[in-house]
Steps between C-alpha positions, in 0.01 A plus 500: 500500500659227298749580219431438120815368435789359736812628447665178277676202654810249352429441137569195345260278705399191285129375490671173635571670840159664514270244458708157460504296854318715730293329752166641603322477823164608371185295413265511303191659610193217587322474163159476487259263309209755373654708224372405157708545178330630166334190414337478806663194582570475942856565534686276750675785606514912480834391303409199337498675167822649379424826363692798286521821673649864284598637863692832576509668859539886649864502501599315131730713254493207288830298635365241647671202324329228416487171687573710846530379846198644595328433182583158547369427832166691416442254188568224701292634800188561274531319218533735281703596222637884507550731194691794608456832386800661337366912572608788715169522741676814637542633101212698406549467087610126559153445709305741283641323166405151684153618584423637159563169326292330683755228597436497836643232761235280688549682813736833557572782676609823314643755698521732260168492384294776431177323457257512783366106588165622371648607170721177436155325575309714323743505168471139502858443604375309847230255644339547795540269829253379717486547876348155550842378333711740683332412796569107455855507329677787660391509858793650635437783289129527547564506855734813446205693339279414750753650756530841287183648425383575283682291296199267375362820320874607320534370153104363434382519158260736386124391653642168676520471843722150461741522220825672480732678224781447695699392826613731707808500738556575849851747559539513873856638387310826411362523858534810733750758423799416212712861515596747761791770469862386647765777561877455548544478841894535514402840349221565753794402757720719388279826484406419813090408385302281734330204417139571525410216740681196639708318260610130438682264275344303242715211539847398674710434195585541108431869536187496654654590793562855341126531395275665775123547525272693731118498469505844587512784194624826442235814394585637160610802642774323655601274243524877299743528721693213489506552128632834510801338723562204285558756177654807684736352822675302302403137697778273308778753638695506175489890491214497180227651417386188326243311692137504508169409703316318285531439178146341346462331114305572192331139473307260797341835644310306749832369681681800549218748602323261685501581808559851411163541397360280795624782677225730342256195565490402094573226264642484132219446301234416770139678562440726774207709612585844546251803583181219497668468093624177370802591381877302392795576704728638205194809500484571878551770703731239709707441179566873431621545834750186443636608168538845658724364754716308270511808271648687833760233577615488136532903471669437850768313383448162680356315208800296262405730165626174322152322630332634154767263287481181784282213431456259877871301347682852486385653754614112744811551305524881618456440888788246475702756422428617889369884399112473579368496867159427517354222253184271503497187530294133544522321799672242379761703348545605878534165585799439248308201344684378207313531187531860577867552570543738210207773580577777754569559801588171552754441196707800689490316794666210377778719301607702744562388874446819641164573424224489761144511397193596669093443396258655644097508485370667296536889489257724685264772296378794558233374637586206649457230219775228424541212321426407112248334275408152546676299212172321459177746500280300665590099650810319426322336201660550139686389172275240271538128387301450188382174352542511116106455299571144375592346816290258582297340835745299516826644445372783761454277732873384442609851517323637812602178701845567339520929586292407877874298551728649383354867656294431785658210683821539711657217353436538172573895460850425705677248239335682240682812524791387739564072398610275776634677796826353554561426213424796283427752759610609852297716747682844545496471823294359780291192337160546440556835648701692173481491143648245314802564220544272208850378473741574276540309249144477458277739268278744742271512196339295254839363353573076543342521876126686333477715858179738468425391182171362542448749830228746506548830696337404811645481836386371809693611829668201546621557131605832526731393721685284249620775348513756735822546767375443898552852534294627280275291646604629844423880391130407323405339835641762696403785259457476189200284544366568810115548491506848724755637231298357210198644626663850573749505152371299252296746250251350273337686208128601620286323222628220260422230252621217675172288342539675143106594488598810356652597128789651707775290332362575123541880597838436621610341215358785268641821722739319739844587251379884455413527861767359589770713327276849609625391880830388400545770329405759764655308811847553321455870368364560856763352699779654268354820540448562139123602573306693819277247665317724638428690174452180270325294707149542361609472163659177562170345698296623209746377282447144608134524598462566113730228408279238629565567897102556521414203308730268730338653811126481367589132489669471795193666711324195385697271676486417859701654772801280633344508893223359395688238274687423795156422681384214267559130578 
Protein backbone atom coordinates (compact mmCIF):
# COMPACT_ATOMS: atom_id res chain seq x y z
CA UNK A 1 0.00 0.00 0.00
CA UNK A 2 1.43 3.40 -0.66
CA UNK A 3 3.03 5.46 2.16
CA UNK A 4 1.53 8.79 3.57
CA UNK A 5 4.59 10.44 3.69
CA UNK A 6 8.14 9.70 2.02
CA UNK A 7 10.81 9.72 4.14
CA UNK A 8 12.33 13.59 3.23
CA UNK A 9 14.83 14.31 0.46
CA UNK A 10 17.80 17.32 0.08
CA UNK A 11 16.33 20.50 1.41
CA UNK A 12 17.07 23.61 0.02
CA UNK A 13 15.58 23.00 -3.50
CA UNK A 14 14.54 26.43 -5.03
CA UNK A 15 11.14 26.82 -6.94
CA UNK A 16 13.58 27.85 -9.83
CA UNK A 17 14.84 24.21 -10.16
CA UNK A 18 11.36 22.75 -9.81
CA UNK A 19 9.43 24.34 -12.21
CA UNK A 20 11.82 26.91 -14.19
CA UNK A 21 13.01 25.28 -17.74
CA UNK A 22 11.51 21.97 -17.76
CA UNK A 23 10.38 20.71 -21.03
CA UNK A 24 7.21 18.69 -21.34
CA UNK A 25 6.33 16.04 -23.75
CA UNK A 26 2.64 16.05 -23.06
CA UNK A 27 -0.30 17.61 -25.02
CA UNK A 28 -3.05 18.85 -24.47
CA UNK A 29 -5.98 16.68 -24.60
CA UNK A 30 -8.30 17.30 -28.13
CA UNK A 31 -10.78 19.96 -26.95
CA UNK A 32 -14.05 19.81 -27.94
CA UNK A 33 -16.49 22.47 -29.41
CA UNK A 34 -19.96 21.66 -27.44
CA UNK A 35 -19.45 22.82 -23.87
CA UNK A 36 -21.37 25.98 -23.08
CA UNK A 37 -20.21 28.54 -20.42
CA UNK A 38 -22.84 30.25 -17.99
CA UNK A 39 -24.19 32.58 -20.42
CA UNK A 40 -24.98 30.08 -22.69
CA UNK A 41 -22.78 31.40 -25.16
CA UNK A 42 -21.00 28.08 -27.59
CA UNK A 43 -17.59 27.83 -26.34
CA UNK A 44 -14.88 27.35 -29.01
CA UNK A 45 -13.36 25.03 -26.88
CA UNK A 46 -13.87 22.78 -23.45
CA UNK A 47 -10.99 25.38 -22.37
CA UNK A 48 -11.81 28.35 -24.11
CA UNK A 49 -12.90 29.98 -20.90
CA UNK A 50 -10.32 30.44 -18.22
CA UNK A 51 -11.85 29.53 -15.07
CA UNK A 52 -10.95 29.71 -11.03
CA UNK A 53 -10.81 26.47 -9.37
CA UNK A 54 -10.43 26.22 -4.91
CA UNK A 55 -8.80 22.62 -5.55
CA UNK A 56 -7.27 20.28 -2.83
CA UNK A 57 -6.56 16.42 -3.44
CA UNK A 58 -6.38 13.01 -1.08
CA UNK A 59 -2.89 13.39 -0.13
CA UNK A 60 -2.56 17.56 0.67
CA UNK A 61 -1.26 18.52 4.31
CA UNK A 62 -1.41 21.94 3.12
CA UNK A 63 2.38 22.41 1.63
CA UNK A 64 1.81 22.61 -1.58
CA UNK A 65 3.46 25.96 -2.55
CA UNK A 66 2.01 28.04 -4.69
CA UNK A 67 2.81 28.47 -8.37
CA UNK A 68 4.04 24.54 -8.41
CA UNK A 69 5.35 22.52 -11.19
CA UNK A 70 2.47 20.57 -11.34
CA UNK A 71 0.15 23.31 -10.58
CA UNK A 72 1.56 25.05 -13.34
CA UNK A 73 1.21 22.66 -16.08
CA UNK A 74 -2.48 21.84 -14.96
CA UNK A 75 -3.43 25.72 -15.36
CA UNK A 76 -1.89 25.81 -18.49
CA UNK A 77 -3.36 22.38 -19.60
CA UNK A 78 -6.99 23.48 -18.68
CA UNK A 79 -7.11 26.84 -18.50
CA UNK A 80 -7.66 27.25 -15.35
CA UNK A 81 -6.53 29.15 -12.53
CA UNK A 82 -5.75 26.98 -9.16
CA UNK A 83 -6.35 28.13 -5.51
CA UNK A 84 -4.68 25.75 -3.28
CA UNK A 85 -5.86 24.67 -0.12
CA UNK A 86 -3.61 25.36 2.83
CA UNK A 87 -5.32 22.21 5.36
CA UNK A 88 -4.18 18.92 6.76
CA UNK A 89 -6.81 16.49 4.76
CA UNK A 90 -5.25 13.74 6.96
CA UNK A 91 -6.00 16.20 10.31
CA UNK A 92 -9.28 15.47 11.66
CA UNK A 93 -9.76 19.02 13.78
CA UNK A 94 -8.02 20.87 10.77
CA UNK A 95 -10.76 19.14 8.29
CA UNK A 96 -13.50 19.23 10.89
CA UNK A 97 -12.71 23.11 11.68
CA UNK A 98 -12.66 23.58 7.65
CA UNK A 99 -15.96 21.82 7.23
CA UNK A 100 -17.72 23.67 9.99
CA UNK A 101 -17.05 27.07 8.47
CA UNK A 102 -18.36 26.38 5.58
CA UNK A 103 -15.28 27.49 3.54
CA UNK A 104 -15.08 24.74 1.51
CA UNK A 105 -12.69 24.38 -1.68
CA UNK A 106 -14.46 23.87 -5.14
CA UNK A 107 -13.50 20.35 -5.28
CA UNK A 108 -11.58 18.20 -2.34
CA UNK A 109 -10.87 15.22 -0.87
CA UNK A 110 -10.75 14.93 3.00
CA UNK A 111 -9.26 12.00 4.31
CA UNK A 112 -9.98 12.58 7.52
CA UNK A 113 -13.43 13.19 7.24
CA UNK A 114 -15.98 11.88 9.28
CA UNK A 115 -18.92 12.90 7.28
CA UNK A 116 -20.59 10.29 5.19
CA UNK A 117 -21.10 11.76 1.23
CA UNK A 118 -24.79 11.69 2.04
CA UNK A 119 -24.33 13.88 5.08
CA UNK A 120 -21.90 16.53 3.44
CA UNK A 121 -24.76 16.58 0.74
CA UNK A 122 -27.33 16.51 2.92
CA UNK A 123 -25.81 19.43 5.41
CA UNK A 124 -25.56 21.50 2.45
CA UNK A 125 -21.79 21.40 2.35
CA UNK A 126 -21.88 19.60 -1.39
CA UNK A 127 -23.76 19.59 -4.83
CA UNK A 128 -24.66 16.77 -6.49
CA UNK A 129 -23.15 15.54 -10.03
CA UNK A 130 -24.82 14.23 -12.82
CA UNK A 131 -24.11 10.92 -14.54
CA UNK A 132 -24.95 12.38 -17.95
CA UNK A 133 -21.89 14.82 -17.12
CA UNK A 134 -19.78 12.18 -15.67
CA UNK A 135 -20.55 10.14 -18.43
CA UNK A 136 -19.42 12.89 -21.13
CA UNK A 137 -16.44 14.62 -19.22
CA UNK A 138 -14.78 11.85 -17.35
CA UNK A 139 -14.97 8.81 -19.52
CA UNK A 140 -12.05 7.17 -18.31
CA UNK A 141 -13.58 7.13 -15.06
CA UNK A 142 -17.06 6.17 -16.07
CA UNK A 143 -15.60 3.37 -17.80
CA UNK A 144 -13.94 2.22 -14.41
CA UNK A 145 -17.44 2.05 -12.75
CA UNK A 146 -18.83 0.29 -15.38
CA UNK A 147 -16.00 -2.35 -14.93
CA UNK A 148 -16.72 -2.61 -10.97
CA UNK A 149 -20.16 -3.24 -10.20
CA UNK A 150 -21.92 -2.08 -8.73
CA UNK A 151 -20.36 1.00 -8.80
CA UNK A 152 -23.20 3.02 -10.75
CA UNK A 153 -25.43 2.43 -7.57
CA UNK A 154 -22.43 3.67 -4.76
CA UNK A 155 -22.76 7.25 -3.81
CA UNK A 156 -26.52 8.14 -5.56
CA UNK A 157 -28.50 10.63 -3.85
CA UNK A 158 -31.43 9.89 -1.96
CA UNK A 159 -34.51 8.88 -4.64
CA UNK A 160 -32.24 9.57 -7.88
CA UNK A 161 -31.17 7.02 -9.94
CA UNK A 162 -28.63 9.65 -11.93
CA UNK A 163 -27.02 12.03 -9.61
CA UNK A 164 -24.20 11.54 -7.28
CA UNK A 165 -22.90 12.97 -3.76
CA UNK A 166 -19.66 12.04 -4.52
CA UNK A 167 -16.81 10.28 -6.65
CA UNK A 168 -15.56 7.39 -5.65
CA UNK A 169 -12.03 5.84 -6.16
CA UNK A 170 -10.76 2.66 -7.33
CA UNK A 171 -7.60 1.13 -4.79
CA UNK A 172 -6.35 -1.89 -6.62
CA UNK A 173 -3.41 -1.39 -3.99
CA UNK A 174 -5.92 -2.81 -1.39
CA UNK A 175 -6.41 -5.97 -3.53
CA UNK A 176 -5.97 -9.61 -2.25
CA UNK A 177 -4.13 -10.24 0.87
CA UNK A 178 -1.84 -7.10 2.56
CA UNK A 179 -0.29 -9.10 5.89
CA UNK A 180 0.90 -12.53 6.68
CA UNK A 181 3.23 -13.55 9.75
CA UNK A 182 7.21 -13.65 8.97
CA UNK A 183 9.51 -15.47 11.52
CA UNK A 184 13.31 -15.17 11.88
CA UNK A 185 14.58 -17.71 9.95
CA UNK A 186 18.35 -17.58 11.17
CA UNK A 187 16.55 -18.49 14.44
CA UNK A 188 14.39 -21.21 12.86
CA UNK A 189 17.97 -22.36 11.43
CA UNK A 190 19.49 -22.50 14.35
CA UNK A 191 16.86 -24.54 16.46
CA UNK A 192 16.84 -26.68 13.86
CA UNK A 193 12.75 -25.68 12.70
CA UNK A 194 11.74 -26.49 9.16
CA UNK A 195 10.34 -24.27 6.82
CA UNK A 196 6.83 -25.30 6.32
CA UNK A 197 6.95 -25.66 2.52
CA UNK A 198 9.47 -24.78 -0.20
CA UNK A 199 11.16 -21.55 0.21
CA UNK A 200 12.59 -18.76 -2.12
CA UNK A 201 14.14 -15.36 -2.29
CA UNK A 202 12.31 -12.31 -2.84
CA UNK A 203 14.89 -10.68 -4.81
CA UNK A 204 18.78 -11.08 -5.67
CA UNK A 205 20.15 -8.02 -3.99
CA UNK A 206 19.97 -5.02 -1.29
CA UNK A 207 18.85 -7.56 1.27
CA UNK A 208 16.23 -9.12 -0.42
CA UNK A 209 18.28 -11.82 -0.91
CA UNK A 210 17.98 -12.56 2.96
CA UNK A 211 14.09 -12.33 2.80
CA UNK A 212 12.35 -15.75 2.03
CA UNK A 213 8.73 -16.66 1.30
CA UNK A 214 6.83 -19.90 0.98
CA UNK A 215 3.08 -20.07 0.14
CA UNK A 216 2.84 -22.79 2.41
CA UNK A 217 1.81 -21.98 6.38
CA UNK A 218 2.38 -23.30 9.61
CA UNK A 219 -0.87 -24.60 12.01
CA UNK A 220 -1.07 -22.58 15.18
CA UNK A 221 -0.12 -25.37 17.09
CA UNK A 222 3.14 -25.26 15.54
CA UNK A 223 3.82 -21.76 15.41
CA UNK A 224 3.01 -22.34 19.57
CA UNK A 225 5.85 -24.00 19.22
CA UNK A 226 8.08 -22.01 17.48
CA UNK A 227 7.16 -19.33 19.95
CA UNK A 228 7.97 -21.23 22.90
CA UNK A 229 11.63 -21.71 21.17
CA UNK A 230 12.14 -18.18 20.15
CA UNK A 231 11.54 -17.03 24.11
CA UNK A 232 13.02 -20.14 25.94
CA UNK A 233 16.27 -21.59 23.61
CA UNK A 234 17.77 -18.64 23.57
CA UNK A 235 17.84 -18.19 19.36
CA UNK A 236 20.37 -15.00 19.32
CA UNK A 237 23.00 -17.29 21.29
CA UNK A 238 24.08 -14.50 23.62
CA UNK A 239 23.39 -16.73 26.74
CA UNK A 240 19.87 -14.48 27.74
CA UNK A 241 16.83 -15.00 28.69
CA UNK A 242 15.78 -11.91 26.87
CA UNK A 243 14.05 -12.62 23.65
CA UNK A 244 10.58 -13.12 22.70
CA UNK A 245 8.02 -14.58 20.00
CA UNK A 246 6.01 -11.99 19.26
CA UNK A 247 5.61 -9.02 20.61
CA UNK A 248 2.07 -7.26 19.28
CA UNK A 249 1.03 -3.21 19.95
CA UNK A 250 -1.70 -1.39 21.71
CA UNK A 251 -2.86 0.76 18.54
CA UNK A 252 -3.64 -0.43 14.51
CA UNK A 253 -5.31 -3.73 15.97
CA UNK A 254 -6.25 -4.80 12.58
CA UNK A 255 -2.44 -5.10 11.39
CA UNK A 256 -1.01 -7.05 13.98
CA UNK A 257 -3.84 -9.64 14.67
CA UNK A 258 -4.74 -9.92 11.30
CA UNK A 259 -4.10 -12.86 10.26
CA UNK A 260 -4.26 -14.15 13.70
CA UNK A 261 -7.80 -13.94 13.71
CA UNK A 262 -8.12 -15.17 9.98
CA UNK A 263 -6.91 -18.10 11.58
CA UNK A 264 -10.26 -18.50 13.56
CA UNK A 265 -12.00 -17.50 10.15
CA UNK A 266 -12.94 -13.69 11.57
CA UNK A 267 -12.41 -10.10 10.87
CA UNK A 268 -11.91 -6.90 13.12
CA UNK A 269 -15.02 -5.31 13.06
CA UNK A 270 -16.79 -7.27 10.22
CA UNK A 271 -20.36 -9.23 10.37
CA UNK A 272 -20.60 -12.81 10.51
CA UNK A 273 -23.45 -15.27 10.81
CA UNK A 274 -23.02 -17.56 13.51
CA UNK A 275 -25.65 -20.29 14.82
CA UNK A 276 -28.31 -18.98 11.78
CA UNK A 277 -27.63 -15.34 14.19
CA UNK A 278 -26.29 -12.26 12.65
CA UNK A 279 -23.81 -11.50 14.81
CA UNK A 280 -20.16 -9.04 14.79
CA UNK A 281 -16.95 -10.80 15.05
CA UNK A 282 -15.68 -8.99 18.35
CA UNK A 283 -19.06 -11.15 20.02
CA UNK A 284 -18.41 -14.61 18.47
CA UNK A 285 -17.82 -17.76 19.64
CA UNK A 286 -14.72 -17.65 17.01
CA UNK A 287 -13.43 -14.50 18.84
CA UNK A 288 -13.49 -16.06 22.36
CA UNK A 289 -11.60 -18.86 21.20
CA UNK A 290 -8.88 -16.28 19.66
CA UNK A 291 -8.54 -14.11 22.68
CA UNK A 292 -8.29 -17.36 24.66
CA UNK A 293 -5.33 -18.34 22.77
CA UNK A 294 -3.53 -15.13 23.06
CA UNK A 295 -4.43 -15.09 26.79
CA UNK A 296 -2.47 -18.69 26.83
CA UNK A 297 0.60 -17.44 24.97
CA UNK A 298 0.84 -14.32 27.16
CA UNK A 299 0.49 -16.43 30.61
CA UNK A 300 3.04 -18.67 28.63
CA UNK A 301 5.61 -16.33 28.47
CA UNK A 302 6.04 -15.85 24.66
CA UNK A 303 4.21 -12.58 24.42
CA UNK A 304 6.82 -9.14 24.87
CA UNK A 305 4.76 -7.91 28.30
CA UNK A 306 6.02 -4.43 26.99
CA UNK A 307 3.24 -4.81 23.97
CA UNK A 308 0.60 -3.02 26.49
CA UNK A 309 3.00 0.38 26.47
CA UNK A 310 3.96 -0.04 22.32
CA UNK A 311 2.12 1.95 19.86
CA UNK A 312 2.96 0.30 15.75
CA UNK A 313 6.44 3.12 15.97
CA UNK A 314 7.63 1.36 19.32
CA UNK A 315 6.93 -1.70 18.85
CA UNK A 316 9.18 -1.25 14.72
CA UNK A 317 11.61 0.36 16.99
CA UNK A 318 11.58 -2.79 19.44
CA UNK A 319 12.18 -5.59 16.73
CA UNK A 320 15.25 -3.58 15.59
CA UNK A 321 16.62 -4.24 18.57
CA UNK A 322 16.71 -8.11 17.19
CA UNK A 323 14.65 -9.71 20.46
CA UNK A 324 11.15 -10.62 18.81
CA UNK A 325 10.78 -13.68 16.42
CA UNK A 326 7.66 -13.78 14.87
CA UNK A 327 6.06 -10.33 13.64
CA UNK A 328 3.37 -9.37 10.98
CA UNK A 329 3.87 -7.76 8.32
CA UNK A 330 2.53 -6.19 4.62
CA UNK A 331 3.72 -7.52 1.62
CA UNK A 332 5.46 -4.83 0.68
CA UNK A 333 7.30 -4.52 3.79
CA UNK A 334 8.50 -8.11 2.68
CA UNK A 335 9.51 -6.79 -0.37
CA UNK A 336 11.86 -4.07 1.30
CA UNK A 337 10.08 -1.28 -0.72
CA UNK A 338 11.31 1.99 0.39
CA UNK A 339 8.72 4.11 1.86
CA UNK A 340 8.68 1.41 4.39
CA UNK A 341 12.29 0.95 5.37
CA UNK A 342 11.66 1.93 8.96
CA UNK A 343 8.64 -0.65 9.94
CA UNK A 344 9.59 -4.23 10.95
CA UNK A 345 10.89 -6.90 9.95
CA UNK A 346 12.35 -5.29 7.27
CA UNK A 347 14.14 -2.22 9.12
CA UNK A 348 16.14 -5.27 11.01
CA UNK A 349 17.02 -6.54 7.91
CA UNK A 350 18.74 -3.67 6.70
CA UNK A 351 20.61 -3.05 10.26
CA UNK A 352 21.92 -6.07 10.80
CA UNK A 353 23.59 -8.34 8.02
CA UNK A 354 22.95 -11.40 9.65
CA UNK A 355 19.43 -11.60 9.79
CA UNK A 356 17.43 -13.95 7.55
CA UNK A 357 13.75 -13.58 7.28
CA UNK A 358 11.07 -15.84 6.33
CA UNK A 359 7.01 -15.14 5.39
CA UNK A 360 4.81 -17.47 5.21
CA UNK A 361 0.89 -17.85 4.32
CA UNK A 362 -1.09 -17.35 6.43
CA UNK A 363 -1.34 -19.51 9.67
CA UNK A 364 -3.55 -22.58 9.81
CA UNK A 365 -6.70 -22.81 12.49
CA UNK A 366 -8.16 -25.15 14.20
CA UNK A 367 -10.21 -25.80 11.76
CA UNK A 368 -8.60 -25.16 8.82
CA UNK A 369 -9.30 -21.38 8.10
CA UNK A 370 -6.44 -18.86 7.06
CA UNK A 371 -6.07 -15.69 5.86
CA UNK A 372 -7.58 -12.11 7.05
CA UNK A 373 -10.30 -9.62 6.31
CA UNK A 374 -10.56 -8.05 3.05
CA UNK A 375 -9.28 -4.36 3.48
CA UNK A 376 -12.27 -3.35 1.44
CA UNK A 377 -15.72 -5.16 2.55
CA UNK A 378 -17.14 -5.56 -0.51
CA UNK A 379 -15.33 -4.29 -4.29
CA UNK A 380 -12.28 -2.29 -4.52
CA UNK A 381 -14.47 0.87 -4.65
CA UNK A 382 -13.87 3.65 -1.86
CA UNK A 383 -12.73 7.14 -0.46
CA UNK A 384 -15.06 10.25 -1.86
CA UNK A 385 -14.42 13.38 -4.11
CA UNK A 386 -17.02 15.95 -3.30
CA UNK A 387 -18.03 18.92 -5.39
CA UNK A 388 -18.58 21.98 -3.09
CA UNK A 389 -22.77 23.40 -3.37
CA UNK A 390 -21.88 26.58 -5.34
CA UNK A 391 -20.01 25.06 -8.06
CA UNK A 392 -21.47 25.59 -10.97
CA UNK A 393 -22.38 23.62 -14.61
CA UNK A 394 -19.70 24.94 -15.66
CA UNK A 395 -16.91 24.90 -13.37
CA UNK A 396 -17.92 21.01 -12.88
CA UNK A 397 -17.47 20.42 -16.04
CA UNK A 398 -13.87 21.98 -15.69
CA UNK A 399 -13.29 19.90 -12.70
CA UNK A 400 -14.43 16.40 -13.78
CA UNK A 401 -12.51 16.80 -17.18
CA UNK A 402 -9.68 18.08 -14.87
CA UNK A 403 -9.90 14.89 -11.88
CA UNK A 404 -10.86 12.18 -15.22
CA UNK A 405 -6.85 13.39 -16.14
CA UNK A 406 -5.16 13.70 -13.72
CA UNK A 407 -6.72 10.13 -12.03
CA UNK A 408 -7.90 8.02 -14.68
CA UNK A 409 -5.53 8.43 -17.58
CA UNK A 410 -1.99 6.87 -17.59
CA UNK A 411 -0.43 9.90 -18.64
CA UNK A 412 -1.89 12.23 -16.70
CA UNK A 413 -1.86 10.31 -13.15
CA UNK A 414 2.10 9.50 -13.96
CA UNK A 415 3.53 13.27 -14.09
CA UNK A 416 1.06 14.10 -11.64
CA UNK A 417 2.41 12.28 -8.82
CA UNK A 418 5.94 11.36 -10.28
CA UNK A 419 6.93 14.76 -12.95
CA UNK A 420 8.98 14.00 -15.97
CA UNK A 421 10.73 10.74 -15.84
CA UNK A 422 14.20 11.54 -16.47
CA UNK A 423 14.19 14.34 -15.32
CA UNK A 424 12.51 14.25 -11.97
CA UNK A 425 12.07 10.61 -11.58
CA UNK A 426 13.82 7.28 -12.35
CA UNK A 427 12.15 3.80 -12.51
CA UNK A 428 13.51 1.63 -9.55
CA UNK A 429 14.29 -0.80 -11.56
CA UNK A 430 13.20 -2.44 -14.75
CA UNK A 431 11.25 0.44 -16.85
CA UNK A 432 7.77 0.27 -17.03
CA UNK A 433 8.18 -2.83 -15.03
CA UNK A 434 9.04 -1.12 -11.19
CA UNK A 435 8.01 1.78 -9.36
CA UNK A 436 9.35 4.94 -9.99
CA UNK A 437 11.47 7.14 -7.17
CA UNK A 438 11.53 10.87 -7.26
CA UNK A 439 15.00 12.20 -7.18
CA UNK A 440 16.66 13.83 -4.74
CA UNK A 441 16.71 17.01 -4.78
CA UNK A 442 13.23 17.08 -5.65
CA UNK A 443 10.19 17.28 -3.06
CA UNK A 444 8.28 13.65 -3.02
CA UNK A 445 5.34 15.77 -1.85
CA UNK A 446 3.49 18.76 -2.55
CA UNK A 447 6.59 21.12 -1.96
CA UNK A 448 8.01 23.36 -5.39
CA UNK A 449 7.37 20.04 -7.68
CA UNK A 450 3.11 19.87 -6.26
CA UNK A 451 3.44 15.70 -6.57
CA UNK A 452 -0.07 14.20 -5.32
CA UNK A 453 -1.39 17.30 -4.64
CA UNK A 454 -4.24 17.41 -6.82
CA UNK A 455 -4.31 13.24 -6.78
CA UNK A 456 -7.26 11.45 -5.56
CA UNK A 457 -6.81 7.98 -3.88
CA UNK A 458 -7.48 5.88 -6.77
CA UNK A 459 -5.25 3.46 -8.39
CA UNK A 460 -5.41 1.62 -11.40
CA UNK A 461 -2.93 -1.46 -11.82
CA UNK A 462 -0.77 0.13 -14.02
CA UNK A 463 -0.58 2.88 -11.23
CA UNK A 464 0.01 0.84 -8.47
CA UNK A 465 2.91 -0.05 -9.92
CA UNK A 466 4.39 3.45 -9.79
CA UNK A 467 4.78 3.18 -6.46
CA UNK A 468 5.10 -0.19 -5.67
CA UNK A 469 8.77 -2.23 -5.94
CA UNK A 470 8.62 -5.23 -8.90
CA UNK A 471 8.68 -7.52 -6.15
CA UNK A 472 6.00 -6.73 -4.47
CA UNK A 473 4.49 -6.92 -7.51
CA UNK A 474 6.13 -10.32 -8.10
CA UNK A 475 4.58 -11.77 -4.68
CA UNK A 476 0.74 -10.22 -5.41
CA UNK A 477 0.87 -12.07 -8.77
CA UNK A 478 2.31 -15.01 -7.39
CA UNK A 479 0.38 -14.87 -4.05
CA UNK A 480 -0.75 -12.28 -2.65
CA UNK A 481 -3.20 -11.71 -5.39
CA UNK A 482 -3.84 -14.74 -6.89
CA UNK A 483 -7.62 -15.38 -7.45
CA UNK A 484 -7.53 -19.22 -5.89
CA UNK A 485 -5.93 -17.58 -2.67
CA UNK A 486 -8.37 -14.65 -2.74
CA UNK A 487 -11.16 -16.84 -3.07
CA UNK A 488 -9.93 -19.30 -0.26
CA UNK A 489 -8.39 -16.26 2.33
CA UNK A 490 -9.94 -13.24 1.75
CA UNK A 491 -12.86 -12.91 4.55
CA UNK A 492 -15.58 -10.49 3.96
CA UNK A 493 -18.12 -9.43 6.61
CA UNK A 494 -21.54 -11.40 5.80
CA UNK A 495 -24.01 -8.38 5.36
CA UNK A 496 -22.96 -4.67 4.78
CA UNK A 497 -23.91 -1.18 3.79
CA UNK A 498 -21.92 -0.78 0.89
CA UNK A 499 -25.14 1.36 -0.78
CA UNK A 500 -25.87 3.23 2.67
CA UNK A 501 -29.82 2.34 2.47
CA UNK A 502 -29.68 1.78 5.97
CA UNK A 503 -29.26 4.36 9.18
CA UNK A 504 -26.21 2.13 9.99
CA UNK A 505 -23.67 5.03 9.96
CA UNK A 506 -26.01 7.45 12.26
CA UNK A 507 -25.94 4.49 14.86
CA UNK A 508 -22.31 4.27 14.56
CA UNK A 509 -21.72 7.62 15.13
CA UNK A 510 -24.05 7.64 18.30
CA UNK A 511 -22.63 4.13 20.01
CA UNK A 512 -19.50 3.55 17.88
CA UNK A 513 -16.92 5.42 20.82
CA UNK A 514 -18.75 3.39 23.81
CA UNK A 515 -18.75 0.24 21.83
CA UNK A 516 -15.77 0.66 20.91
CA UNK A 517 -13.91 1.09 24.25
CA UNK A 518 -16.30 -2.08 25.85
CA UNK A 519 -14.02 -4.34 23.22
CA UNK A 520 -10.94 -2.51 23.73
CA UNK A 521 -11.31 -2.68 26.94
CA UNK A 522 -11.96 -6.42 27.30
CA UNK A 523 -9.45 -7.62 24.47
CA UNK A 524 -6.62 -6.10 26.77
CA UNK A 525 -7.91 -7.27 30.32
CA UNK A 526 -8.45 -10.62 28.50
CA UNK A 527 -5.23 -11.05 26.90
CA UNK A 528 -3.34 -9.79 30.13
CA UNK A 529 -5.10 -12.15 32.08
CA UNK A 530 -6.56 -9.69 34.41
CA UNK A 531 -10.15 -11.29 33.85
CA UNK A 532 -11.53 -15.21 33.14
CA UNK A 533 -12.90 -15.29 29.64
CA UNK A 534 -14.64 -17.91 30.20
CA UNK A 535 -16.40 -16.50 33.31
CA UNK A 536 -16.95 -12.83 31.90
CA UNK A 537 -17.83 -13.48 28.67
CA UNK A 538 -21.59 -13.01 28.86
CA UNK A 539 -21.32 -10.02 30.77
CA UNK A 540 -19.18 -8.43 28.27
CA UNK A 541 -21.64 -9.49 25.09
CA UNK A 542 -24.48 -8.11 27.14
CA UNK A 543 -22.46 -5.36 28.00
CA UNK A 544 -22.20 -4.19 24.43
CA UNK A 545 -25.50 -5.53 23.14
CA UNK A 546 -26.90 -2.86 25.68
CA UNK A 547 -24.52 -0.27 24.63
CA UNK A 548 -25.95 -0.01 21.26
CA UNK A 549 -24.46 -3.50 19.79
CA UNK A 550 -28.31 -4.46 19.09
CA UNK A 551 -29.17 -1.27 17.55
CA UNK A 552 -26.07 -1.49 15.04
CA UNK A 553 -27.10 -5.06 14.14
CA UNK A 554 -30.97 -4.31 13.75
CA UNK A 555 -29.62 -1.95 11.11
CA UNK A 556 -27.24 -3.96 9.70
CA UNK A 557 -29.92 -6.96 9.07
CA UNK A 558 -31.44 -4.45 6.82
CA UNK A 559 -28.79 -4.29 4.54
CA UNK A 560 -27.94 -6.70 1.88
CA UNK A 561 -25.58 -9.55 2.14
CA UNK A 562 -22.05 -8.98 0.43
CA UNK A 563 -22.61 -12.36 -2.05
CA UNK A 564 -25.31 -11.00 -3.32
CA UNK A 565 -23.67 -7.44 -3.68
CA UNK A 566 -21.05 -9.14 -5.43
CA UNK A 567 -23.81 -10.51 -7.93
CA UNK A 568 -25.07 -7.10 -9.22
CA UNK A 569 -23.77 -5.49 -12.44
Amino acid sequence: MRKRVRTALLAGVTAVLAIGGIGCSSSKPEPSADVKGKDGEKAESKYAKKLEIKFTGSWTKGKTEDGSWVQKKLEDMFNVKIINTKVDTWNKDQVALLIASGDLPDTFAFTANSKTPREMYETGMTRTIPKDMIVKYAPKYAKMLDENPPGWQINLASGKTDEYVALTGHQTHTEGLLWTPTFRLDWLEKLGIKPPGEIKAVGPSGGRERIYFTDKAYTLEEIEKILMAFTFNDPDGNGKNDTYGLSPYNNAYDTWSATLMGAFGIGSGYSLLEDNKLIMAETSKAYKDYLKLLAKWYKMGVIDPEWTTLNDKKSWEKYATGKIGYYSAQRAYIALDDWAKERAPQNLVQKDQTVKLLATAPEIGPNGQQGHKSYRPVNLLGDAFYINKNVSDEELIRILQMFDYINFDEEGARWTKYGEIGTHSVWEGTPDKSALKVKEGFTAEEGSTGFYAYSFRSYDKKQLQYFTSEYTMNLIRDFFAKPDVMKKMEIRPYKYDLLDQTKGSDVQKKYGTQLSTIVEEFRMKAIVGQLDIDKEWDGYVKKWTDAGGAQLLQELDKAPKVEDLLKMK
